[in-house]
N, C-alpha and C positions, 0 to 999 in steps of 0.2 A: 756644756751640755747639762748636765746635773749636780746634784748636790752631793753630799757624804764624803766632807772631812775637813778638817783645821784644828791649829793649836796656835803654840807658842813659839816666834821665834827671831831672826834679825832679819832684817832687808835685804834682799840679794838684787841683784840687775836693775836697771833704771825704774823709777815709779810706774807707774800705770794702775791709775786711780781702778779702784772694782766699780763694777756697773749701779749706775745713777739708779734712786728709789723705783722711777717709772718701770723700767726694763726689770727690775729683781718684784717687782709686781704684778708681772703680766708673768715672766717664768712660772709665782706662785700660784696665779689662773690657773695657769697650763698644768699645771703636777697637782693641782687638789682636785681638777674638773676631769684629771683624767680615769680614777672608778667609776664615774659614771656615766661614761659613755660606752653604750655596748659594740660589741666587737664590730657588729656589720656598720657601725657608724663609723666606730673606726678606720675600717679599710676601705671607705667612701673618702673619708677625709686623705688618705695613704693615696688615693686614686687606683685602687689596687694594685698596687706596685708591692712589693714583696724583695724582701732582701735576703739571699739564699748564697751562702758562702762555706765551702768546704765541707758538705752536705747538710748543713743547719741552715732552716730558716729562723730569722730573728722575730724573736717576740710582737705580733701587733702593737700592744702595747708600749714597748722600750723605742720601737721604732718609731711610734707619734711621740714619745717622750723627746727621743734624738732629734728629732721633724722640728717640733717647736722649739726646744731650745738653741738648737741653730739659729733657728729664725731671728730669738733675740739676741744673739750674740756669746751666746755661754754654752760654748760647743767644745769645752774642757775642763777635765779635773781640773789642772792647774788653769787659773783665767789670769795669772797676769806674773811673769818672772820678778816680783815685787812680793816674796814671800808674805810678807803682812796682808796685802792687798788679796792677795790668791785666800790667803784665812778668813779673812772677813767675808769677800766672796762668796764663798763655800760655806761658809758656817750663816749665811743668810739664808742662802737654795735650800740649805737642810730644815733651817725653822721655816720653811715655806711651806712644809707640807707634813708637820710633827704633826703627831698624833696625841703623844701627851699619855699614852695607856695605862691605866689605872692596875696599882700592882699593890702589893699589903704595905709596903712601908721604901722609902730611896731615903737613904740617910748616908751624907758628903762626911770622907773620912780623909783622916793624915796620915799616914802610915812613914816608920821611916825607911829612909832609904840609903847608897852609899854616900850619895854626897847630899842628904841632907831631905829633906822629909817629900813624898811623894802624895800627890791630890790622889783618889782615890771616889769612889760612891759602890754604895751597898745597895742593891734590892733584892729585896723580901718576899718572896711570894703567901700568897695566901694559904693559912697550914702548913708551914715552912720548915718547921721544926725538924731537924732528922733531914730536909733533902739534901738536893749534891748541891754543889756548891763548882760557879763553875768563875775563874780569874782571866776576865778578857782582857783581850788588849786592841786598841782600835787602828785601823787603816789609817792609809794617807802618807806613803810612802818614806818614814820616818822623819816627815819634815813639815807635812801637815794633818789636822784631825786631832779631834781633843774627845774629852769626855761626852760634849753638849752632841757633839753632829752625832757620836750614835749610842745617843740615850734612847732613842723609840727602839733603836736594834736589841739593845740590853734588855728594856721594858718588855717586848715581847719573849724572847726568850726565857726572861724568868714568868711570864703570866701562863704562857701555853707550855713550855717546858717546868713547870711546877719548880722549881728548883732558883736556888742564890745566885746571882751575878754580883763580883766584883769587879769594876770597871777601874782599868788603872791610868792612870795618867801620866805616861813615862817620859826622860826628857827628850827632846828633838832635836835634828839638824837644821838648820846648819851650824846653830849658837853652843849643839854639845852635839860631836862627831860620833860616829861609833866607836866604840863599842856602849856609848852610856845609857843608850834606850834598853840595851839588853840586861844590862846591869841593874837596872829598876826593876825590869820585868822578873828576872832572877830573885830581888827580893821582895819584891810584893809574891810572888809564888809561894815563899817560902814563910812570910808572913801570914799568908792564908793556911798554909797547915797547922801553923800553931795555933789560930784563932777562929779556925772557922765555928767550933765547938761556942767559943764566943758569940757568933755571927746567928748560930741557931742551925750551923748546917751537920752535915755527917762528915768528922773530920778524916772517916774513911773514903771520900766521894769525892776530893776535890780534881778538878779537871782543869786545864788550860787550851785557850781557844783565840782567834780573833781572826782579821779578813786581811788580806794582801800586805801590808808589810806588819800585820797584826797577828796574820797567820805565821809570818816568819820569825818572830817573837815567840810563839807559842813552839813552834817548833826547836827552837834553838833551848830556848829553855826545859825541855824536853831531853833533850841531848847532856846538857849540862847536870839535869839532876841525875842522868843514868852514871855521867863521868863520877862525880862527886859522892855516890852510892848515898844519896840523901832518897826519902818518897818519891815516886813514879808521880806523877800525874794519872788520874784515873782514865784518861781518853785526851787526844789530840786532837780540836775539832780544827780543823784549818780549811777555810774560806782562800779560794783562788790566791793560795800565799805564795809570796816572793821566795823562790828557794834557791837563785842563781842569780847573784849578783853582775858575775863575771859573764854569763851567758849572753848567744843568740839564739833562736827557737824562730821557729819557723810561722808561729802563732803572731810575733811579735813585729813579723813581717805584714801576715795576713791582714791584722786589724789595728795595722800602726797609726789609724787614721778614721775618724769617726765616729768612734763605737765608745764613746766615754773616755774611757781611758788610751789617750795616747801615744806611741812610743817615744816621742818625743818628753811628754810626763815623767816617764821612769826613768829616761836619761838625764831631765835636767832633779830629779830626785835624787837618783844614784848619786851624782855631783854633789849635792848640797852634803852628801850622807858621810862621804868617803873620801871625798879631795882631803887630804890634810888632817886625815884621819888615822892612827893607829895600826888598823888595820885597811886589807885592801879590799878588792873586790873576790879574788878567790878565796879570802880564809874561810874556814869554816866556822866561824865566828859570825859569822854575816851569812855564809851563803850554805844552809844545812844540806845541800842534794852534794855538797863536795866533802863531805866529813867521810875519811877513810872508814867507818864502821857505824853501819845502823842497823844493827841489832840489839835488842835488848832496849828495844824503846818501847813506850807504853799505845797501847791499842789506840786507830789514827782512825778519825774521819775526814776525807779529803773530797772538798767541794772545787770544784772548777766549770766556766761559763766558754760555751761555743764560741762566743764573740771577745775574747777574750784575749788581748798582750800574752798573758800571763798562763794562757791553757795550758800550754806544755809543758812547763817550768813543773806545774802542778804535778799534773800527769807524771813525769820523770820520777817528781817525789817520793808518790802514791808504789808507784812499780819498785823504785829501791830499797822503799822501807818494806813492799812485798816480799822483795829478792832476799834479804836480811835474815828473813822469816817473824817479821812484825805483823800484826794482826791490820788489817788495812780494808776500811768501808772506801771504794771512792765511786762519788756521783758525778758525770759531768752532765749539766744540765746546757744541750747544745740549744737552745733558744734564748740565752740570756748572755747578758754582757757583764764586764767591771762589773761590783756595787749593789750586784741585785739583794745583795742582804741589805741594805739600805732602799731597796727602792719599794720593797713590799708592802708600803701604804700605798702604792697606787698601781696596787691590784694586778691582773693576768698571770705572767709566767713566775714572776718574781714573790707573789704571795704565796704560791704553790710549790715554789722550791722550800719556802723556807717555812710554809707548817711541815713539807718533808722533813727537811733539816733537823728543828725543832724536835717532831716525831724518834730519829733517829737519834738525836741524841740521848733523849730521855729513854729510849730502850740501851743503849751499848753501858751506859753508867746504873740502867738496872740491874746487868749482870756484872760490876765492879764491886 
């Protein structure tokens, strides 16, 4: 379907080459032509048909997104059980329609890490001195998505949200099992307190955040610095995050099929993440809505998409860290799917979730 995420990592399942230049050329057509086509053109082209599922209708726009990349064949996150293949894939769809947003300064860091030194990028916003400083971490269900697919999500958040992005590059499954993505995230967090005064930001300001298994990263990490009695995180922004490995959800029935993200996706993700891993699928090490105590976590903002695997998972989240008595913003914007932090270069519901987003952040970390 679309693009947003890949990294690094070993081959899993038989090959299956990613899609020939022609077909990843014509997707790029389709996703850069789609802000300018206006709406009524668009639901010409939809034949006005309209997709309405458990009282959300879906975005015009996500829906001619979904329309055409069917069409050529890339009607999934994962495009090929050939974990290399699904990366390249994916990190092609993503430069299909980068924006490239002009920000004060992205300057690519090393930071170390436990086993050994972790890729990282800094940006700068314009006037930057003094602001928050916020340490993402990116989707792609901890086995793919790297730095590059959501460098335009970074870019915008530090242009419009005035504020420092560190973008961390933690390691992936299936080549490093869990717990070792969280183990990164853990100290790139805590690298960033010590340094953000380095970085130009307010070492009282720093926040952790990222989207679906990025958001479960940020969350866990969260929890660890509460256990550990190290700094809070100034705010939890969490984008439609994985918070139940072990779960089923009712969400994940709904939209197991079409809507970007597949259930099939997160199953064959889980697998790469957790077969032969450490830990299982109920620890809470992995899956923060099962962690016997969430109170005394830091102030949470919680995004989730109508069309969404992952709605309820969120939702669940949002309500336990409420029940807790944690401070808790949640939005669920029912016209959008997977990714929409990813998709808001091409405009409609998903641009306007996320100068929300954006907006919302930058007010919860003014009063931190």
């Amino acid at each position: 379907m679309t693009p947003s995420l890949p990294g690094q990592a070993t081959p899993v399942g038989p090959p299956r080459p990613a899609k020939g230049p022609v077909v990843n050329a014509l997707a790029g057509l389709t996703l850069r032509g789609l802000p300018r086509i206006p709406d009524p053109a668009k639901r010409l082209l939809l034949g006005g048909r309209s997709v309405t599922i458990d009282g959300n209708t879906l975005d015009t726009t996500l829906q001619l997104m979904l329309a055409g990349m069917t069409a050529v064949g890339l009607n999934a996150l994962v495009a090929s059980p050939n974990v290399d293949a699904a990366q390249a894939q994916l990190r092609t769809l993503a430069a299909s329609f980068k924006q490239n947003i002009p920000v004060a300064r992205v300057s690519n860091l090393s930071i170390p890490g436990p086993a050994g030194p972790i890729r990282a990028r800094h940006y700068r916003p314009v006037n930057g001195d003094g602001e928050p400083l916020l340490v993402f971490f990116h989707g792609g269900g901890q086995v793919i998505g790297d730095i590059e697919t959501h460098d335009d999500v970074c870019r915008q958040i530090c242009r419009e949200g005035r504020m420092h992005v560190l973008s961390v590059d933690y390691r992936l499954a299936p080549e490093h099992k869990a717990p070792a993505g969280f183990d990164d995230a853990y100290a790139a967090f805590g690298w960033a307190l010590d340094h953000a005064a380095e970085l130009g930001a307010d070492p009282g300001r720093v926040a952790v955040g990222g989207d679906s298994a990025g958001g479960n990263l940020a969350a866990l990490v969260s929890l660890r610095a509460r256990n550990e009695g190290t700094p809070l995180p100034g705010l939890q922004l969490l984008f439609y995050p994985i918070t139940n490995y072990s779960g089923e959800t009712r969400s994940q029935t709904l939209f197991a099929e079409g809507f970007f993200l597949r259930k099939k996706d997160v199953e064959f993700c889980r697998e790469q993440f957790l077969d032969g891993a450490q830990v299982d699928a109920a620890d809470p090490r992995v899956s923060p809505l099962l962690a016997d105590d969430l109170s005394g976590l830091p102030p949470a903002l919680v995004l989730t998409a109508g069309f969404d695997p992952l709605r309820d998972e969120g939702r669940q989240y949002a309500d336990a860290m409420r029940d807790a008595g944690v401070p808790v913003d949640y939005r669920e914007f029912g016209s959008l799917v997977h990714g929409f932090a990813n998709f808001f270069p091409l405009g409609g519901g998903s641009r306007t979730a996320m100068a929300e987003t954006i907006s919302a952040v930058r007010a919860h970390l003014a009063r931190t």
